[in-house]
C-alpha positions as CSV (number, residue, x, y, z in Angstrom):
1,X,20.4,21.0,10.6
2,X,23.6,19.2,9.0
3,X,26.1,21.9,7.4
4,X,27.1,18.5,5.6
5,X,24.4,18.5,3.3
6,X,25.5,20.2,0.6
7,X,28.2,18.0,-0.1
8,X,26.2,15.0,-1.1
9,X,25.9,14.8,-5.2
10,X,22.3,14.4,-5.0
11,X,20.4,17.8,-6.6
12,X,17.8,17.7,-4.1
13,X,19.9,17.5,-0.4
14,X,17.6,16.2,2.3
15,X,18.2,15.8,6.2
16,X,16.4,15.1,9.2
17,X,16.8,15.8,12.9
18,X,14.2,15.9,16.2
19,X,12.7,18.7,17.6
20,X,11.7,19.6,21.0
21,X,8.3,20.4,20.6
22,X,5.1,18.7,20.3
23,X,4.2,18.6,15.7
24,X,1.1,19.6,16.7
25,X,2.5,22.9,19.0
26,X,5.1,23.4,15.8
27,X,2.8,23.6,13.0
28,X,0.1,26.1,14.7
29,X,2.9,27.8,15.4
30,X,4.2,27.8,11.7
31,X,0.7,28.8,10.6
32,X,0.4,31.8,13.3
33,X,4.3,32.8,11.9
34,X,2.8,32.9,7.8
35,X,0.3,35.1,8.4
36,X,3.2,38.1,10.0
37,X,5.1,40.1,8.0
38,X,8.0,38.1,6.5
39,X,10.3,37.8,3.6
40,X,10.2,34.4,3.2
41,X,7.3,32.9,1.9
42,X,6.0,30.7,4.0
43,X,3.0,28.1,2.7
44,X,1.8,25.2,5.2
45,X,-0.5,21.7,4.1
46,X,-1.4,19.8,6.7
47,X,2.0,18.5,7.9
48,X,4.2,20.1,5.7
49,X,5.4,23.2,5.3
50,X,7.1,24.9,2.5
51,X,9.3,28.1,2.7
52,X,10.3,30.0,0.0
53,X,12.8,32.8,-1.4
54,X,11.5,36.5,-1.1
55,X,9.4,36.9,-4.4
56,X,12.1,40.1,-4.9
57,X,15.4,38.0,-5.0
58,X,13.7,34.9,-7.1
59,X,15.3,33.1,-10.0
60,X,14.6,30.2,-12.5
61,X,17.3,28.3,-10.7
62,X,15.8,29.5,-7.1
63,X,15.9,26.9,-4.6
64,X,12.4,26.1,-2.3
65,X,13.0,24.6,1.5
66,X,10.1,21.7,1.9
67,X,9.9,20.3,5.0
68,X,7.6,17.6,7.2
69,X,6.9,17.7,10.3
70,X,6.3,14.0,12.3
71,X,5.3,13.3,15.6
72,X,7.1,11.9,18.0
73,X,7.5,10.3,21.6
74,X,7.5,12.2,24.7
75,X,6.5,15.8,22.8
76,X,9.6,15.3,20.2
77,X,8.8,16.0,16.5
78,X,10.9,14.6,13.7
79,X,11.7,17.5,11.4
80,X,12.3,16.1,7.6
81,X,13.8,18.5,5.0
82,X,14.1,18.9,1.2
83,X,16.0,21.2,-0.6
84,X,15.2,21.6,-4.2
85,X,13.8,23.4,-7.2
86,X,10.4,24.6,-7.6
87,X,8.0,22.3,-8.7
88,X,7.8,23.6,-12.2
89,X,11.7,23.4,-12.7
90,X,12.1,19.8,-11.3
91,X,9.2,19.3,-13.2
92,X,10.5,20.2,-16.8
93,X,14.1,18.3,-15.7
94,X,11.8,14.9,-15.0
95,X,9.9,15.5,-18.6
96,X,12.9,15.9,-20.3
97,X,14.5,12.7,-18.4
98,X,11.6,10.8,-19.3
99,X,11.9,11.7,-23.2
100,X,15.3,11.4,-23.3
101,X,15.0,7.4,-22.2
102,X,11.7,6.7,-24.1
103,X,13.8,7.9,-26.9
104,X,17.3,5.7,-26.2
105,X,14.4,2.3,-25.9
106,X,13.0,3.6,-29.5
107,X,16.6,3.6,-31.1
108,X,17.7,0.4,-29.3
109,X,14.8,-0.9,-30.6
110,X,15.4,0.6,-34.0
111,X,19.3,-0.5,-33.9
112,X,18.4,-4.6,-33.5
113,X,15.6,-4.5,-35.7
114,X,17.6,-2.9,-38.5
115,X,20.4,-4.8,-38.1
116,X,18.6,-7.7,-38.3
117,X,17.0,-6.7,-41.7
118,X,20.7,-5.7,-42.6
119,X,19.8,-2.1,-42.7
120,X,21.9,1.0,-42.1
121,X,22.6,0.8,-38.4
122,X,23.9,4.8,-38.5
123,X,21.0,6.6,-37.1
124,X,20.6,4.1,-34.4
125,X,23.4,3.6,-33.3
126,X,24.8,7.7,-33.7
127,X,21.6,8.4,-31.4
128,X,22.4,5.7,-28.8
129,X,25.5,7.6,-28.0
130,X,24.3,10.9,-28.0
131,X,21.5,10.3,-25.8
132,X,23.7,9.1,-22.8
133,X,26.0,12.3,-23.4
134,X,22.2,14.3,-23.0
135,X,21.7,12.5,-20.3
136,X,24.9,13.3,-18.3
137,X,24.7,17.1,-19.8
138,X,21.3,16.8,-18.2
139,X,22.9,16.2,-14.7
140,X,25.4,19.1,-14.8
141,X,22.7,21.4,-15.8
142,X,21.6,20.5,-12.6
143,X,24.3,20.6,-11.3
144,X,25.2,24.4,-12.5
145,X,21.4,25.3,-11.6
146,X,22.3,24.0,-7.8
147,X,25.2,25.9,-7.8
148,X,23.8,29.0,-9.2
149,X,20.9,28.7,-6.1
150,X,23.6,27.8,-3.3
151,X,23.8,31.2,-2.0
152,X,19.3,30.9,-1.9
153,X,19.7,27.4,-0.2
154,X,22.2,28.7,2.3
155,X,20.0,31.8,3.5
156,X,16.6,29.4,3.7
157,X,18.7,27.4,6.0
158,X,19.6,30.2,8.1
159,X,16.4,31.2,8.2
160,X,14.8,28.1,9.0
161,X,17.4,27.7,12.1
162,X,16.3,31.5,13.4
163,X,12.6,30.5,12.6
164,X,12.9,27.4,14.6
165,X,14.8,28.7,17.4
166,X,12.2,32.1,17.2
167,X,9.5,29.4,17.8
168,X,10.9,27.4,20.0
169,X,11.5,30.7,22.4
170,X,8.2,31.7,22.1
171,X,6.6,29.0,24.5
């Protein structure tokens, strides 16, 4: 896995790499390793797996490891990860996105049609500052939530890498 992918300034870091093992081989596998004892939680869906932060050491700003397993040629899988927030989280962040630019299009469209009945343009226009400045706030929130789960995101990684290599071993 790239140690570089942390440094990107997306809030959900994704990479990719090939496996040496068949998809097929490395998600019975996965499904034989989530029904043992582990501390990770581990949930598989046809050819993706999810892997999650001990139930224990979980947090609103907890970070979930989503991957996708593809097959390959000559027995190679092609592994696809996604770092992110829970479902619920990014979830909540995409609602508020959503409302915060259905309501910048109702005061745009508030600003031109009150100026053009020569109304007061205040309330418009105040808002169609504001909600930018929500917007970016929005981003750093994110930001500070990534931050707040790096330590998470770094130990799913090593994990992942010990899982792999466990499974890989165990041909």
């Amino acid at each position: 896995m790239d140690d570089q992918v942390y440094n990107q300034i997306f809030l959900k870091p994704r990479f990719q790499f090939d496996f040496a093992m068949n998809a097929a081989e490395l998600l019975a596998r996965f499904e034989v390793h989530k029904g043992l004892e582990n501390t990770y939680r581990i949930k598989v869906v046809d050819e993706h797996i999810v892997i999650d932060v001990p139930e224990k050491e979980a947090h609103y700003w907890s970070p979930q490891l989503q991957l996708e397993i593809e097959g390959g040629e000559d027995g190679l899988s092609k592994i696809r990860g996604l770092f992110g927030p829970k479902p619920q989280v990014w979830t909540l962040f995409m609602f508020i996105h959503f409302a915060v630019g259905t309501a910048f299009v109702v005061f745009a469209v508030l600003a031109y049609a009150n100026y053009r009945l020569e109304k007061s343009l205040f309330l418009p226009v105040t808002m169609l500052v504001v909600l930018p400045l929500i917007w970016i706030s929005l981003y750093f929130i994110g930001s500070i939530g990534k931050a707040t789960g790096q330590k998470q995101m770094d130990d799913l990684k090593a994990y992942t890498k010990g899982l792999l290599l466990q499974l890989k071993s165990s041909a």
